[in-house]
N, C-alpha and C positions, 0 to 999 in steps of 0.2 A: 579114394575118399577125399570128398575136401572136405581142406584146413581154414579156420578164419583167424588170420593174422592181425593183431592186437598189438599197435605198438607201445611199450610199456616202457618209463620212466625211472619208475621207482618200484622196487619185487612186488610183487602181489603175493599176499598172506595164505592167499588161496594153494597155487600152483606154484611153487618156487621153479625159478630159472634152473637150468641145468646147471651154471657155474654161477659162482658169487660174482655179483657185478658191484665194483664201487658205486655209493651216492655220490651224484655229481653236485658241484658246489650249489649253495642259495644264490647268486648270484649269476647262473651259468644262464644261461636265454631258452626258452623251452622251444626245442625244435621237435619238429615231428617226421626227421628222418635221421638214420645213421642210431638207432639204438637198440636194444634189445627189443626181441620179441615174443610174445607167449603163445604158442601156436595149439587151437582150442578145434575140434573138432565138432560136428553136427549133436554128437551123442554125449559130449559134454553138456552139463548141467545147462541149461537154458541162462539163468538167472547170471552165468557168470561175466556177461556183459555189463549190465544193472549195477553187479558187486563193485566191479570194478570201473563205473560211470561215478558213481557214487563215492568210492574211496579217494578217487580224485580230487570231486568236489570238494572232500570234506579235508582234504591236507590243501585246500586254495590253488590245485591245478588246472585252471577252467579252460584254458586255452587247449591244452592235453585231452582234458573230458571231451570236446566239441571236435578235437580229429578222432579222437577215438568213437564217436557217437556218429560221424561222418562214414566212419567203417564199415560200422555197425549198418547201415542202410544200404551201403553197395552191397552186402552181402546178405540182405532181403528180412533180417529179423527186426522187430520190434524192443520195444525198451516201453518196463512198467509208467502210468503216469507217475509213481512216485517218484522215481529217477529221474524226467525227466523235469518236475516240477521243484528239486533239489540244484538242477542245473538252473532254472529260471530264478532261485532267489541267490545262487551265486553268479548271476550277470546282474543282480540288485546289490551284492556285496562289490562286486567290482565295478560299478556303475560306468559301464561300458557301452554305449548305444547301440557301439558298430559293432559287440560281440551279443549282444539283445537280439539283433535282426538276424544273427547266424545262428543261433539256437531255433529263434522261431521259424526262419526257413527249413529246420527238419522236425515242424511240426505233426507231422504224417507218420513218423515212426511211434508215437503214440498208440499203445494197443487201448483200439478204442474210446479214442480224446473224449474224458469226461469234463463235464463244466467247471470245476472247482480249477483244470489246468488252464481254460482259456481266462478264467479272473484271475490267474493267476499270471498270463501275457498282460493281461490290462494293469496292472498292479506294476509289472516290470518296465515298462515302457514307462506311465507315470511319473516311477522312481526315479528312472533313469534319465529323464528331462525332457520327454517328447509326448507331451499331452496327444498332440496329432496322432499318433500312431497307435496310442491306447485306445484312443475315439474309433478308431479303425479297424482295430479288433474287435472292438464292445459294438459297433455296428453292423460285424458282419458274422455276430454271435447268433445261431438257431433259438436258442433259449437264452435265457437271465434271469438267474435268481436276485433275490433279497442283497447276497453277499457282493453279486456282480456290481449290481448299482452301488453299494456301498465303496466297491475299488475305487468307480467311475466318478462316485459325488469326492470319496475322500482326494481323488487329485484333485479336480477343479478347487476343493477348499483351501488345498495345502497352497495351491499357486495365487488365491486370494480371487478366482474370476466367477465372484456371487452371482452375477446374471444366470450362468452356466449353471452355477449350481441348481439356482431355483428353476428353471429350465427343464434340467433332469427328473426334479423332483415332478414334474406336472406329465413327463413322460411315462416313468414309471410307476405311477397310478392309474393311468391311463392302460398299460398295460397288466393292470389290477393285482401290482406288487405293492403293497403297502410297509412304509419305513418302520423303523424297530427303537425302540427308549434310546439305542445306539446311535441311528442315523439323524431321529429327530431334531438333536439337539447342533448339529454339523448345519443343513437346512435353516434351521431357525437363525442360525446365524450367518446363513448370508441371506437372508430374509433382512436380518437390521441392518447388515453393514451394504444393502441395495439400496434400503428405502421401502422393501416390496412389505408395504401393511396389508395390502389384501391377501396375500400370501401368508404371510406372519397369523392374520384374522382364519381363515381356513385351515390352517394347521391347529391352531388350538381348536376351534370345532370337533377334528379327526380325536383328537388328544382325548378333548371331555367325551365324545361318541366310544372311543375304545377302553375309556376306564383309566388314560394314562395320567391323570393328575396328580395320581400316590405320589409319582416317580418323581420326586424333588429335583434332576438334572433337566428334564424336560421341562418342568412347569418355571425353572427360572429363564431357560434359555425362551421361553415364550413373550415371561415380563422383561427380558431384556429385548426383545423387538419391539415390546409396544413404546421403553423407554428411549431406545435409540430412534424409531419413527416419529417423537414427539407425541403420543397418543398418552397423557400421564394419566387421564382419569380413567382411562380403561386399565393403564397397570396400575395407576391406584386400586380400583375394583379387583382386580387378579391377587395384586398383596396382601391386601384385607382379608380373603375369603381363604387365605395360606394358613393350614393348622403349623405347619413347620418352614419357620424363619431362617435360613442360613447366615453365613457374611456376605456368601454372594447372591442372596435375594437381597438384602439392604444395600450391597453394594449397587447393582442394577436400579434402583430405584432414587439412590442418590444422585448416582449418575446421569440418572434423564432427566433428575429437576436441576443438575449442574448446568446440563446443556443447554436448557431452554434457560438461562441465566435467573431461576428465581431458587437464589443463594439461599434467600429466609429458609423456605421450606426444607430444603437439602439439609441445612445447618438443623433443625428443629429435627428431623428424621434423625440425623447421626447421634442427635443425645437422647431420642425414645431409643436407638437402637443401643446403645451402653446400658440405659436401665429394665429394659428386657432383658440381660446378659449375656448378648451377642458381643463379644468382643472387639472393634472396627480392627482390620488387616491393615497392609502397607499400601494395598491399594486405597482402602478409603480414605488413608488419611493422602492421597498424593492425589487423589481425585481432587477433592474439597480446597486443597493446596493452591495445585495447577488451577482451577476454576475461578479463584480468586485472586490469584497473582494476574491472571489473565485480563481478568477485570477491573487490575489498577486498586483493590482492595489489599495493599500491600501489608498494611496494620495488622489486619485480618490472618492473611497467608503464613508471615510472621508469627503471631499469636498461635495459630494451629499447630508450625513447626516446633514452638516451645512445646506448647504439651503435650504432643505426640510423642517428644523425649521426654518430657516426666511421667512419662506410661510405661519408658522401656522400650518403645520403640527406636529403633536406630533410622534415623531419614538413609535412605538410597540415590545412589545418581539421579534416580526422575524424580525425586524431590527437589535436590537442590536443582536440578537441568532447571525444572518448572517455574522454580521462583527467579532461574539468571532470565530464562527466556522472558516472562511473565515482565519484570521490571525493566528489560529491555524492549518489549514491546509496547513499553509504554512511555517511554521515552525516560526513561527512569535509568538511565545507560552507564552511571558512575556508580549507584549502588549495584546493578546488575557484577560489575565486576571488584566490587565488594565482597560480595555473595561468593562469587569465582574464587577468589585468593583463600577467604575462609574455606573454601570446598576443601579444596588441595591440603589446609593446614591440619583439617580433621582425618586427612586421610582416604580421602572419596578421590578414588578416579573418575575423571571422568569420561564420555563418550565424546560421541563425533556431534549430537547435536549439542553439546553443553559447549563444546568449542566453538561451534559454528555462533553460538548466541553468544559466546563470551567478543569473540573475533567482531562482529558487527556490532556492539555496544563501542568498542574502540573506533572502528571506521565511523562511527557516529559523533562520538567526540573528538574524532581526528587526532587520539590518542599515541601515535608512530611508536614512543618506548612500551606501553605497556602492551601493545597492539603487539611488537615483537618477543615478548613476554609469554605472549599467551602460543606465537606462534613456536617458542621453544617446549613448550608443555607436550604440542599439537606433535612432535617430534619426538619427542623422551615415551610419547603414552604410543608409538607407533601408528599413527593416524593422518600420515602425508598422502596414502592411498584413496583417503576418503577424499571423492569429489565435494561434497558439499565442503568441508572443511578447507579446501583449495581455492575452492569457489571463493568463498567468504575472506579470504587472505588476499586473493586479488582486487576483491574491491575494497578492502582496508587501506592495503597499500596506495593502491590511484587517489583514493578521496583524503592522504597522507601524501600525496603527489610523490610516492616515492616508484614510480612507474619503473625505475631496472628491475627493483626488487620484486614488483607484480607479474612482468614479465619472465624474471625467474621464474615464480610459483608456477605460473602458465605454463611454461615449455616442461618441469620436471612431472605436472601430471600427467599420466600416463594414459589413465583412458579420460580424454577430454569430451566434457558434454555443451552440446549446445549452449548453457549457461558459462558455462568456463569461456568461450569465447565474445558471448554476448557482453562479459564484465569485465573483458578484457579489451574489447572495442571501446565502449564505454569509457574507461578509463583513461584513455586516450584522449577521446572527446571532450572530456571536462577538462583534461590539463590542455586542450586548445592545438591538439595536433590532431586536425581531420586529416592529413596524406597519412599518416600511419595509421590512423583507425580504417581509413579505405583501403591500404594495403593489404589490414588483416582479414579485411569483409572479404577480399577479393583473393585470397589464401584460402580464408573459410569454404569457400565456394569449391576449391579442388581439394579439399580435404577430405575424409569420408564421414564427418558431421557439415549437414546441408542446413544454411541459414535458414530459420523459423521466422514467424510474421514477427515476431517480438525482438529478431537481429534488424531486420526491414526496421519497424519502428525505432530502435534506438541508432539506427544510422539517419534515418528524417527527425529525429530529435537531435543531434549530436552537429548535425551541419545548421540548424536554425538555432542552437542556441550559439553557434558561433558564427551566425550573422548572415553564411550562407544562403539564403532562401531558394536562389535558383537550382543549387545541387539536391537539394530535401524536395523540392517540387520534382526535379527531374528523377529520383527514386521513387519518390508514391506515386507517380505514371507509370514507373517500370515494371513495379515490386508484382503485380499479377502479370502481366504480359511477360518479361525475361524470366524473374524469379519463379512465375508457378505458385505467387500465394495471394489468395484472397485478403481483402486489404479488410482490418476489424475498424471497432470504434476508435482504438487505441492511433490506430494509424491518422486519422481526421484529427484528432485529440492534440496531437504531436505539431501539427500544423496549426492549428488556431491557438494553441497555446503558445506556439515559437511566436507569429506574430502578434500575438496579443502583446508578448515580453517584449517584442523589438517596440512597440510603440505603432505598429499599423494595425489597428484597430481596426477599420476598415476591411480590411483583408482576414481579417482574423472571423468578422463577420460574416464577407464575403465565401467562406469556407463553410461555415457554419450552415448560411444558407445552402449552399449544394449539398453538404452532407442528407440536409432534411428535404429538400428534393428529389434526392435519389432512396427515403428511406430509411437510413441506416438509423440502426436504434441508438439515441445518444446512451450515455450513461452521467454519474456523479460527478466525473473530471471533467465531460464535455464541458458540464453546466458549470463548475470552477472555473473552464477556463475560459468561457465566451463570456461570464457574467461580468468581466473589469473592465471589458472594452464597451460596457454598456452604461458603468457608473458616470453619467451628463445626463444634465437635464433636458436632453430633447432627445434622448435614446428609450424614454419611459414605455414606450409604446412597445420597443424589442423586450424590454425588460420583463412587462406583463404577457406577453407572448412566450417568451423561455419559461416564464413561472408555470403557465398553460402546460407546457409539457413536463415540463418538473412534477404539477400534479399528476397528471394523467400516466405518467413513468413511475408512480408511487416512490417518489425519489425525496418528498419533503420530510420523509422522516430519518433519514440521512444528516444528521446535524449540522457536516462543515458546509451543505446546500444550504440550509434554512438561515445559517449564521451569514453565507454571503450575500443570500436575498435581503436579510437584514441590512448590512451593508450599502449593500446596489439600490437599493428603493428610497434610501436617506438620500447618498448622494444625488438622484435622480429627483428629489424632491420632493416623493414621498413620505415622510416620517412617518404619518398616520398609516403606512401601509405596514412597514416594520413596526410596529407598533402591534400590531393586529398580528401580525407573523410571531413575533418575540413571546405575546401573550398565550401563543396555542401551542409552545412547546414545552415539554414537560418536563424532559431532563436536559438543561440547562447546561453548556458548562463554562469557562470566563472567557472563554470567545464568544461568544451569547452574550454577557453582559458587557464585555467592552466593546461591542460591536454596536448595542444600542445606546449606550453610553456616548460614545462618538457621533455616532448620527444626531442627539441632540447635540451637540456641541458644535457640531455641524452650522446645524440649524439655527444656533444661535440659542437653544432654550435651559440656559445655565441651573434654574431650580429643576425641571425634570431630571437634566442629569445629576444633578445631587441625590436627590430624591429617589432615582433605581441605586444608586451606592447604599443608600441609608439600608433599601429593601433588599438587598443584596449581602450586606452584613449580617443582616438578620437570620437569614438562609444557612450564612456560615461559611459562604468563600471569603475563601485568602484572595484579596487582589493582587495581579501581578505587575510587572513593568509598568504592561499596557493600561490598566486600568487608573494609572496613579498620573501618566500622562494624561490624561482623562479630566478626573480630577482635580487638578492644576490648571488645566485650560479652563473649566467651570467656575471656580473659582476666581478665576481672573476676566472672567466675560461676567460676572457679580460685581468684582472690584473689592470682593471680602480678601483683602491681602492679611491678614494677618490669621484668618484660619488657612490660607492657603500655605504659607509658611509653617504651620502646624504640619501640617498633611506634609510636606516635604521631609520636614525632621523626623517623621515615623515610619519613611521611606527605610532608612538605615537603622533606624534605634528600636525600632518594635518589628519590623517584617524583613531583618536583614538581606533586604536587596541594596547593592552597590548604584545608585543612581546614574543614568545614560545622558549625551548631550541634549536626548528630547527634553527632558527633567528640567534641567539648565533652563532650555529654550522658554520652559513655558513658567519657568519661574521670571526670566527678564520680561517675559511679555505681562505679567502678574503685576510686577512693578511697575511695568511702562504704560499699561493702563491705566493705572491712580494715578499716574503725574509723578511718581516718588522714582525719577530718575537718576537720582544721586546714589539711593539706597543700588538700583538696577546695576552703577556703573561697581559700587561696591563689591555686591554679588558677585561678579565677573570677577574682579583682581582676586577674589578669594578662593576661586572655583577650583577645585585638585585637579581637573581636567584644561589641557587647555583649549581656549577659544576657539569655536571655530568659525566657517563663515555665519552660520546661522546664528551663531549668538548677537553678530556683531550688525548683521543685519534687522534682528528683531528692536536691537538698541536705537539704530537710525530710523524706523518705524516711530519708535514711540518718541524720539526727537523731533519726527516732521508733525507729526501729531500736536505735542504739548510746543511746539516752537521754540526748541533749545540748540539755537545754532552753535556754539561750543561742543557740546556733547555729539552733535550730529556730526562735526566735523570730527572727533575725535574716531567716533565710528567707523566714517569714510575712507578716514587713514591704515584705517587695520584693514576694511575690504581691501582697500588699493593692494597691500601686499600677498594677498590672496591671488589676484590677479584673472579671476574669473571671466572668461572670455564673453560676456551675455551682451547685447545691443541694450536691456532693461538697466543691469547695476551700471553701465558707463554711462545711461542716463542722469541716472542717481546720483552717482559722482560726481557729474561734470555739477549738475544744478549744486550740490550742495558747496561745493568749491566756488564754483560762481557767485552765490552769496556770500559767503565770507573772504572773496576776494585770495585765493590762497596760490599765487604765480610757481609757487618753487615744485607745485604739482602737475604743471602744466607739461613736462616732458612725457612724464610716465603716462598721463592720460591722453596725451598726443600717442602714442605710441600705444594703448590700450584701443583708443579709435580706433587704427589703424586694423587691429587685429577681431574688431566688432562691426564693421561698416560691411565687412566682406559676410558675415553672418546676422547682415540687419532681418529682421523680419517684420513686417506690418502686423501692426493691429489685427486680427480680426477676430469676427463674431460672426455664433450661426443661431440660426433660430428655426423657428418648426412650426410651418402654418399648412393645416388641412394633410396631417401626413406627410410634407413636402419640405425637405430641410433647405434654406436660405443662406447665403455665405455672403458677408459685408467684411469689406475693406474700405481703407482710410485710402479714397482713390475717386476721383471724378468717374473713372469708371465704371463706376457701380451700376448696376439697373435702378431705374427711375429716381438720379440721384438729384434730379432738379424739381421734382419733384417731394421728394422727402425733405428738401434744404431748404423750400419752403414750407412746409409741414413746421419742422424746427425755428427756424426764423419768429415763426407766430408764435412758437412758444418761449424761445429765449424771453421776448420781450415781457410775454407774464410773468416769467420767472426771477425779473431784477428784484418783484419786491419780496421773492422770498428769502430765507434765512442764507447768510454768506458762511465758512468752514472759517475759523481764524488758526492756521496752521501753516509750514514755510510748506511754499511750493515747488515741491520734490516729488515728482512723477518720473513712474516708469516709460512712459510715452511722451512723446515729441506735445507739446501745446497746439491746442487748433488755431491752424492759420486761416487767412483769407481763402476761403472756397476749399478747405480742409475740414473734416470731421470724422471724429471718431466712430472706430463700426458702429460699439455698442449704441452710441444716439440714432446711428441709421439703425439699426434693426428695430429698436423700439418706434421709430416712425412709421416702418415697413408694416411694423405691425398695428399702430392706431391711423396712419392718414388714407388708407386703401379706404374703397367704397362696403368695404363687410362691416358687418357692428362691430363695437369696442369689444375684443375679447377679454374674459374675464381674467384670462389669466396668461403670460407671458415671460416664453421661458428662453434663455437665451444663454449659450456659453460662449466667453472672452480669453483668447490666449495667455491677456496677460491682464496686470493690476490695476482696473476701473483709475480716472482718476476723479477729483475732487469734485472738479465741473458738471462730469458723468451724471454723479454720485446723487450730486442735487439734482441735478434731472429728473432722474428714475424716482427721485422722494417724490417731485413737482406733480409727473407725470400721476402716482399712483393716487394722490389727491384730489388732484384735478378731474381725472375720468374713474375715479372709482375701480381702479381695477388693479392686480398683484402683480410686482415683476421678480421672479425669479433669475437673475444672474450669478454663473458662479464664474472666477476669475481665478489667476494665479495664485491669490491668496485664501480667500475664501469663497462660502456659498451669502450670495446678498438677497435678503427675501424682506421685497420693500413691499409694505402696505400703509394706505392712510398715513403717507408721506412720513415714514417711519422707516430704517431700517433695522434688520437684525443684525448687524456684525454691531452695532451701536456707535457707529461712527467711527469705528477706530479696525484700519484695516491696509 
């Protein structure tokens, strides 16, 4: 007769051992040889396999159950599906993959495998972390029920991959299984968190076709699709026609008018919903919170947090998170860790994103103590494992240039992500050590995190912004060829922006154009960053061509776009184009207004810019720094000095801001205007800030102006110790010296020569005829310069009778000598003596500061032929008409 040997562990209640065997210890290793044995015969009870598969499972023996169930097969019996299906949810209890796939390989000893055990492989697999394999069972399943597809959708949900889900669902009606008030609601919700409203739209059909709208879980999960797809008038419609209101039908409904950012309505919802007496949850009030902290309506966010506690509510970490995040991303980064400290005092821990937002408010304000403040928090709450929270500590530290310390964080993360490195490169780069940020690129590279296009781009950013250009050039050649990645917009971005910053403009262009060449779709940065190298007035052409794509990119509704166009179109010599732009945006914010503010100012048109401050008040902003620079300069191209001294003293005494040297700058130019240089030199010895060169040169401006050779030399002497290396101010200095005769200055400006003569630059000017830019130098050189020198000639001789400047003569540039002339006269000859008619209009930019001689010219010129010259110079924009200009003679 045979026997089937059962190796046994632990007695079986059933058949006791012949001799008592001790329990071996909990800790002892389950082996599956060298133990007792129960030896069971054919005519033994059948079941006594099962009993004892079972009793295993059920004291957590599974390793034991699975040799024993191993036995059980070599010696040809089967095992109930119940037994077996008690072993499948203990390999979900011990979530074991590699003991998953050893059960299910003796799937066979199943007497007669019913369907409820193979959902119940797909379920284990799932569980266990291997979607693939579940998918593998469930597809090579004869039948499927209701419950099946339920395993199959609830993992794809639990692991968050909505495509999949909704996927499933289009299968399994296909196979004309239809979901249940259970499943419905699983679907519906990766229906919103896809986007799929056509899917979301058909489900509810199925819903109202089967009668399921009783079912209040289903019919919210429905309005919470249409509110997360942005569809609000259809979930308006669905709320409306709701006999029963839940928290979370108004909460869904709040929600999707939070998202689409129309606050009103949201807000207006939550107080019908208190007076219908629904009570708002923690969620509504931290929806409505976050929503608005988000929005920079921090009043507001505030406001709500109070009386959500005068309700008895207690705020939660994603309240407070909300509002640190919320005013740190709004550049609100001193209260954000306001917010932070009060969290802690109330007693709120917090998470990994509340740290990560606290940690980057400090790297914002390059905060180093309180930065390491928060990094001890980040330690005490056990949260050193959180990547992000690591993340965010090494770019604290670098942009605190405390780079050991980053480098610390760096090396104790443990599992490092592509951004851990990327902020760690990075870091390097801005403290100006590119051989270390390329050592760690090129560590990264044999590491088992493989540089992303965005490691690529912050190493072509990192080598141009420190001056580099040929190494940033020679990675955006490589980055698809060695590296293996497609180069993005961001990658072009990185390059026209580096040389936009270095000052090659050109090049910066020059890139710009190939990018659009080859297609690539600019974006928002592009257009920031190509648009500075375009602000001259003979770039108008590029300017209206980048706008072309701006629109056509629906990029103008992008604010910090429309604010630069504003910008770019002034200095290019459009106002009336900014003008037109500034009027057609609707939400406004003081970059917008200082933006057009400046362009008159610009332009010379001191009442217009008054006159948007007045309209601007009105509206209710607070003006900042920039606007008050603004202000001051208008005022002073008015010569209304004594409301401009108003406007100054309301700087500190009504809008507590600390005044900058700009302030200073455009207060001495206020006074040096009127002629009231006594009061200017005042200003100055009284100023809490001191001197700098800009002050002391706005002084000798307004000295060569009103002809105060004292004052001008007193100027001179404070440039002198400044020692500014330029070929313009040794100009300035020598002339002004020279008139007053001042020898004991004669060494240090001997020896400023010296150090100017090696960095002299010429004149020059360009101009812009038929599309075709012109380049004039003070140089017999020139193309058709004998030519143009009698062009000129003819006209000096008209020009004796007109009006002479009575001011000392202190020019940035060398005086015309014999068979010498300066560009700007050639350019404007270039452009009236040729055989084309008198163009109407002529636009020209000057390295450096027109001088006097120029000046009348350009008046002469625009009287004489009726036509406008635009010139802008190192100081300003000159827009001469009807022998007039706009700077008003004083520049």
């Amino acid at each position: 007769m045979e026997n089937l040997i059962i190796p046994c562990k632990s007695r079986l209640p059933v058949v006791p051992p012949p001799s008592p065997t001790p329990q071996p210890r909990r800790d002892t290793p389950l082996e599956f040889t060298t133990r007792p044995f129960i030896s069971l015969s054919r005519k033994t009870h059948p079941r006594m396999a099962d009993a004892h598969l079972n009793y295993l499972c059920n004291r957590g023996h599974l390793r034991e159950a699975i040799a024993v169930l191993d036995y059980v097969g070599q010696n040809g019996l089967k095992v109930r599906p119940n037994t077996y299906a008690n072993l499948v949810e203990s390999c979900i209890t011990e979530n074991s993959l590699h003991l998953c796939r050893k059960v299910h390989a003796m799937v066979d000893l199943v007497e007669s495998l019913p369907l409820f055990v193979e959902t119940k492989l797909v379920g284990m697999y799932a569980k266990c972390g291997s979607l693939d394999d579940a998918r593998k069972v469930f597809d090579g399943m004869r039948d499927r029920n209701l419950y099946t597809w339920s395993a199959m959708i609830g993992a794809y949900s639990r692991e968050k991959r909505w495509t999949e889900v909704v996927d499933m669902f289009h299968l399994m009606v296909e196979e004309g299984v239809m979901p249940d008030g259970f499943l419905f609601p699983k679907i519906l919700q990766a229906c919103g968190n896809a986007g799929d409203i056509r899917t979301g739209m058909l489900i509810h059909t199925i819903v109202i076709k089967s009668g399921m709208c009783s079912c209040e879980r289903v019919t919210n999960t429905v309005l919470a699709v249409y509110a997360k797809c942005g569809e609000l008038n259809s979930a308006r419609r669905l709320f409306d026609s709701m006999e029963q209101k839940d928290t979370v039908t108004w909460n869904s409904l709040i929600s999707g008018y939070c998202q689409k950012g129309e606050m009103e309505e949201a807000y207006r919802l939550f107080d019908a919903m208190q007076k219908e007496g629904t009570k708002p949850s923690l969620l509504t009030w931290n929806v409505l919170i976050a929503s608005y902290s988000q929005m920079g309506k921090y009043d507001v966010a505030m406001e709500l947090m109070s009386k959500m506690e005068s309700q008895g509510m207690v705020p939660d970490v994603f309240t407070w998170t909300s509002l640190i995040s919320g005013f740190g991303q709004n550049n609100r980064w001193s209260q954000a860790l306001d917010l932070f400290r009060e969290m802690l005092m109330v007693g709120i821990k917090p998470n990994g994103v509340t740290i990560t937002s606290a940690i980057s408010a400090c790297a914002s304000l390059q905060a180093l103590n309180r930065g390491k403040e928060v990094h001890s928090v980040a330690i005490k709450m056990g949260l050193m494992d959180n990547v992000l929270v690591g993340n965010s500590l090494i770019d604290m530290y670098s942009k605190c240039e405390e780079l050991e310390a980053a480098q610390w964080v760096f090396d104790v993360i443990k599992d490092k992500d592509v951004y851990s490195w990327n902020s760690m490169i990075k870091g390097y780069f801005n403290a100006g050590y590119c051989g270390k940020a390329h050592e760690l690129f090129l560590t990264m590279q044999e590491s088992d995190v493989q540089p992303n296009v965005i490691t690529w781009n912050v190493m072509i950013s990192g080598f141009m912004q420190n001056g580099d250009d040929d190494q940033a050039i020679n990675l955006f050649q490589r980055m698809e060829k060695d590296g293996k990645i497609k180069r993005n917009t961001a990658s072009w971005n990185s390059l026209i922006a580096g040389f936009a910053q270095n000052g090659q403009k050109d090049r910066a262009l020059g890139i710009f154009r190939q990018m659009q060449s080859l297609h690539v779709s600019l974006n928002s940065v592009t257009v920031l960053s190509v648009l500075p190298s375009c602000a001259n007035l003979i770039a108008i052409n590029k300017v209206k061509e980048i706008h072309s794509c701006v629109v056509r990119r629906d990029l103008e509704s992008v604010l910090a776009v429309s604010n630069s166009l504003i910008d770019t179109y002034a200095k290019s010599g459009k106002i009336e184009y900014s003008r037109r732009l500034f009027d057609r945006i609707t939400s406004k914010d003081i970059i917008t207004w200082n933006s057009m503010i400046g362009g008159y100012i610009w332009h010379g048109c001191h009442r217009s810019a008054l006159d948007l401050y007045d309209l601007m008040r009105q509206f209710g902003l607070k003006p900042n720094r920039g606007t008050f620079v603004g202000i001051l300069n208008a005022y002073g191209l008015a010569g209304l000095v004594e409301e401009g001294k108003r406007v100054f003293s309301t700087i500190t005494e009504e809008h507590l801001i600390v005044p900058a040297l700009e302030h200073y700058v455009a207060m001495v130019e206020l006074y040096g205007r009127a002629g009231r240089l006594g009061e200017a030199v005042e200003f100055i010895e009284n100023m809490p800030l001191e001197p700098d060169f800009s002050i002391w040169l706005a002084l000798l401006s307004a000295c060569r102006i009103h002809k105060s050779i004292t004052l001008a030399v007193l100027a001179a002497e404070r440039l002198l110790e400044f020692e500014v290396g330029t070929y313009s101010i040794y100009q300035l200095l020598s002339q002004t010296f020279g008139l007053y005769g001042k020898p004991e200055h004669a060494l240090k400006l001997s020896r400023l020569e010296k150090d100017t003569l090696a960095r002299k630059s010429q004149g020059e000017s360009w101009i812009i005829r038929e599309n075709k830019v012109y380049r004039f130098i003070t140089d017999r050189s020139t193309p058709y310069y004998e030519h143009l020198h009698s062009w000129l000639r003819e006209t000096d001789e008209k020009l004796r009778a007109f009006e002479s400047y009575d001011r000392l003569c202190i020019e940035e540039e060398e005086k015309e000598e014999t068979g010498q002339i300066h560009s700007e006269k050639l350019a404007i000859a270039f452009a009236l003596a040729g055989e084309y008619h008198t163009p109407q209009t002529i636009r020209i930019v000057k390295n450096s500061r027109m001088c006097a001689d120029c000046h009348k010219t350009a008046k002469y010129v625009t009287l004489s032929c009726g036509c406008e010259i635009y010139l802008s110079d190192s100081k300003c924009l000159h827009h001469f008409k009807d022998g007039v200009c706009s700077c008003g003679d004083y520049w």
